[in-house]
C-alpha positions in Angstrom: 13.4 -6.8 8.8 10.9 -8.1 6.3 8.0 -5.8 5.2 5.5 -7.3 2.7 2.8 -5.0 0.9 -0.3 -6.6 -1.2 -3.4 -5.7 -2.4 -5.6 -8.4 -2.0 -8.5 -7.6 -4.5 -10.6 -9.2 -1.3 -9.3 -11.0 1.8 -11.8 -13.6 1.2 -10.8 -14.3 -3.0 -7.0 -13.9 -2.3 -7.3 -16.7 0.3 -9.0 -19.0 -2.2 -6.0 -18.3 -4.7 -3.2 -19.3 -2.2 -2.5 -16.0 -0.3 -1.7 -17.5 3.0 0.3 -20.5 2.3 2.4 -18.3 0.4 2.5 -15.4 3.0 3.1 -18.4 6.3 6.9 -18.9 4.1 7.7 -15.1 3.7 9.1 -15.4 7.6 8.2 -11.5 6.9 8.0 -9.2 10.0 4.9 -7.1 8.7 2.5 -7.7 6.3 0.3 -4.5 5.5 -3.2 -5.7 3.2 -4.8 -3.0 1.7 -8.7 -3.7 0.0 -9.8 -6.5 2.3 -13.5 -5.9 0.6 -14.9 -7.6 3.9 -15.9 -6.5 7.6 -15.3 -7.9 10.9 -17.9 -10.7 10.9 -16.3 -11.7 7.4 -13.0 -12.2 9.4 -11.9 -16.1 9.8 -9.5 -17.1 12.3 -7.1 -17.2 9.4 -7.6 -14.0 8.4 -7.6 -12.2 12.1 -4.5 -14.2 13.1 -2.7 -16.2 10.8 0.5 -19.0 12.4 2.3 -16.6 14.1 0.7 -13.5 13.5 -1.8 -10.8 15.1 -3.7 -8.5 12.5 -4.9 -4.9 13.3 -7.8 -3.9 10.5 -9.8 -0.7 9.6 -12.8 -2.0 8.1 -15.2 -0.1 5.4 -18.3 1.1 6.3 -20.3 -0.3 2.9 -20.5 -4.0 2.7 -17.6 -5.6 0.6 -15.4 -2.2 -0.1 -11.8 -0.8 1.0 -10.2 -1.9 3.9 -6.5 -2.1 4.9 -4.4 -4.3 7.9 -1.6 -4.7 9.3 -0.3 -8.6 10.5 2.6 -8.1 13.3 4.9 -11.0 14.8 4.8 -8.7 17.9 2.2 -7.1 19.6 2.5 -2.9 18.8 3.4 -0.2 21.3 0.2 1.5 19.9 -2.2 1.2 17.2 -4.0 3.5 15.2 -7.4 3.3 13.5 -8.2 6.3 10.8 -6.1 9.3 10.4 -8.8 11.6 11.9 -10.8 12.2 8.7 -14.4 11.1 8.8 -14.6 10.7 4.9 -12.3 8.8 4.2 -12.0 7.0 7.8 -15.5 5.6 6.9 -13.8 3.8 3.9 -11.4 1.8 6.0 -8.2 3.5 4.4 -5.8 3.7 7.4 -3.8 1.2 10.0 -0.8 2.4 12.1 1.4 0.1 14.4 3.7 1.8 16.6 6.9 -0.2 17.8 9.5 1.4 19.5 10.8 4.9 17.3 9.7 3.1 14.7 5.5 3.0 12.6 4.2 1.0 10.5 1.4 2.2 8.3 -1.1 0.6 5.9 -2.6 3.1 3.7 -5.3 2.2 0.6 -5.7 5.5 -1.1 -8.5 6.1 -2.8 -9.2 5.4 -7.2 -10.4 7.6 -9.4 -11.0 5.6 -12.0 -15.0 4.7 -11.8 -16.4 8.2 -11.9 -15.5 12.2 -12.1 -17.1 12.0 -8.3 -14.6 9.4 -7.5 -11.9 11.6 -8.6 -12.9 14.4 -7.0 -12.8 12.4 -3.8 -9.6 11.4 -4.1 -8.5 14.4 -4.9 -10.1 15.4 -1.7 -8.0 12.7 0.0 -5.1 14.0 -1.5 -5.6 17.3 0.0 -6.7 16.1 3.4 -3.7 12.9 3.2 -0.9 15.6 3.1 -0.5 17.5 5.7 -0.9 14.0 8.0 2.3 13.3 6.0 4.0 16.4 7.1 3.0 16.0 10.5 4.0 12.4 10.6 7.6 13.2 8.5 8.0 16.4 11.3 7.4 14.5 14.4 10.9 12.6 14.8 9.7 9.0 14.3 9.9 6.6 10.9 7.5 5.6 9.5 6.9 3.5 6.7 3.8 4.1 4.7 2.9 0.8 2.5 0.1 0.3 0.2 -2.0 0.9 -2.7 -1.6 4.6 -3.6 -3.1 4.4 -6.6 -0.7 7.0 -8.4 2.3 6.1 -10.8 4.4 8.5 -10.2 6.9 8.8 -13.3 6.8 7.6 -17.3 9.1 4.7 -15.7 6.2 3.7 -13.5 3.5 2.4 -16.3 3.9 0.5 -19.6 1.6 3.3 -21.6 2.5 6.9 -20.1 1.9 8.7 -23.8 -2.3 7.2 -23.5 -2.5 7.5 -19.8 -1.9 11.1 -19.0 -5.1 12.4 -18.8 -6.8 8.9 -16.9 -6.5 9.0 -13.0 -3.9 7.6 -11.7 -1.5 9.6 -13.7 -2.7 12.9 -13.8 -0.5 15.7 -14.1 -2.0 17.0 -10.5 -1.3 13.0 -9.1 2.1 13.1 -10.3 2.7 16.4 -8.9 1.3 15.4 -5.5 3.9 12.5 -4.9 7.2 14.3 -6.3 5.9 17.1 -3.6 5.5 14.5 -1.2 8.9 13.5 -1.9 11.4 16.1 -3.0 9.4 18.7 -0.6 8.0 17.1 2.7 11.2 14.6 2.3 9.7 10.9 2.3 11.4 8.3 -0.1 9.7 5.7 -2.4 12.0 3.0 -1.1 11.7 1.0 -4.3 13.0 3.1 -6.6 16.1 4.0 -4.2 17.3 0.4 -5.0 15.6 -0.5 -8.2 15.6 1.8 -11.1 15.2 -0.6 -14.3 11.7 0.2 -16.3 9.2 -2.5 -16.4 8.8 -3.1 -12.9 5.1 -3.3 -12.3 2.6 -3.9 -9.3 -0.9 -3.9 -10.7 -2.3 -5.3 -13.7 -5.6 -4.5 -15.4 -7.8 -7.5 -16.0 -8.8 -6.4 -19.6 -7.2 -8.0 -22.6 -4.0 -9.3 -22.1 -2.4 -7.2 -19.8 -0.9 -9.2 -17.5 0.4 -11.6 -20.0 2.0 -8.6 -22.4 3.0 -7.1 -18.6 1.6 -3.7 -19.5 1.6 -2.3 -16.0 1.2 -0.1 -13.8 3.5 0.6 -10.2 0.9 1.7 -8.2 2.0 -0.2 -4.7 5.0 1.7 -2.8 6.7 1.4 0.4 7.3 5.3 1.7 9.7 5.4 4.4 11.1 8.9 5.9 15.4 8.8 4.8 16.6 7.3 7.9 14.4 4.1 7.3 14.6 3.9 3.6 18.0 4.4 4.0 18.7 1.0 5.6 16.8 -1.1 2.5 19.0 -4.0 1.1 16.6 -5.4 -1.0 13.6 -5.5 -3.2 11.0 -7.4 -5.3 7.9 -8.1 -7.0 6.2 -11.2 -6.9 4.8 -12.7 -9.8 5.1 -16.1 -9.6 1.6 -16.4 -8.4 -1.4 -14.3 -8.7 -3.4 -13.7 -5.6 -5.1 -10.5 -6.7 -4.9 -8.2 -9.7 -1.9 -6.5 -8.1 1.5 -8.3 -6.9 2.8 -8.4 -3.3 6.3 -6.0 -3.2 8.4 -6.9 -0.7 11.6 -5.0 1.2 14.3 -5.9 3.6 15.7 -3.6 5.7 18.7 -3.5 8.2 16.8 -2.6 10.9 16.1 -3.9 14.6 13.1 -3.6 16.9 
């Protein structure tokens, strides 16, 4: 099983720049979207249901913001709008697809980067977000959670950790948030369970020369609970194109439907 995860930076721009071409050769199972910046009348044909593919969306409620998706080969057992928060369900954060014991989520957490209020709101997210988690983790299914989560979690994670630790994204109450996430409630960032060399980025700023000196941050994850993440063979980044200002990461797993 296939599992692609991309911020698109906009549905409508990343489909100017190549996105699906590129995605109609992945022969991926799922591909989860996360900042679709568009609403349902926005939605082309080729956006709702690409060769092969059915998408599920939870749109913003402002014009040209947020969004996530999920695209199936396969129509889901269920499928989940929101996470029962009417904050941050108004932003379009949150898509679910049930199939069989198995979910597949597409989560676009919230940035703190544009303003003090915005980082207050997510760290309202944060504290709202986790105890879904630990209902989710507790309930007996897997799950894997892909997406923009907007958090590096480690030095590893970012090319300039010593200037970055009091911006959002790698606070010390961000950081602190995921390792609970993971070494408490008991999820795994599938990446790093196969990949542990530095330098491996998903998102890119568009100032300076970022993307060309690859001073990055890994902001894009795959969460899976054990028994998932535990069947990964494979991972990567891909960079050979750009589609948005973050890079599609994609896993294989060893895993049936």
């Amino acid at each position: 099983m296939k599992i692609i995860s991309a911020n698109l930076n906009g549905i409508r721009s990343a489909a100017r720049k190549g996105f699906f071409p590129w995605m109609d050769k992945q022969n991926a199972d799922f591909i989860c979207v996360q900042e679709l910046k568009a609403q349902a009348t926005d939605m082309t044909t080729e956006f709702l249901t690409p060769e092969g593919y059915r998408g599920y969306f939870h749109y913003a409620e402002k014009k040209g913001y947020s969004g996530a998706g999920v695209y199936c080969r396969s129509e889901p057992d269920n499928v989940q709008i929101g996470f029962n928060c009417p904050e941050f369900d108004a932003e379009g954060r949150y898509v679910q697809c049930d199939f069989g014991k198995l979910s597949v989520i597409s989560v676009y957490c919230p940035s703190g980067s544009s303003s003090e209020e915005r980082q207050q709101a997510k760290f309202r997210f944060m504290d709202l977000f986790l105890p879904h988690l630990i209902e989710l983790k507790a309930c007996g299914r897997e799950f894997v959670i892909c997406g923009d989560w907007n958090i590096a979690h480690n030095e590893i994670d970012l090319k300039n950790y010593k200037g970055n630790r009091k911006n959002s994204g790698f606070l010390p109450e961000e950081r602190a948030w995921l390792t609970r996430l993971f070494d408490e409630v008991g999820f795994v960032d599938v990446f790093r369970r196969i990949d542990v060399r530095p330098e491996q980025y998903t998102w890119w700023s568009n100032r300076g020369q970022a993307w060309a000196k690859n001073v990055g941050w890994r902001i894009d994850y795959q969460i899976a609970t054990p028994d998932f993440a535990g069947t990964a063979q494979s991972v990567s980044i891909y960079k050979d194109e750009r589609f948005s200002d973050h890079a599609p990461l994609t896993i294989d797993y060893d895993w049936q439907l």
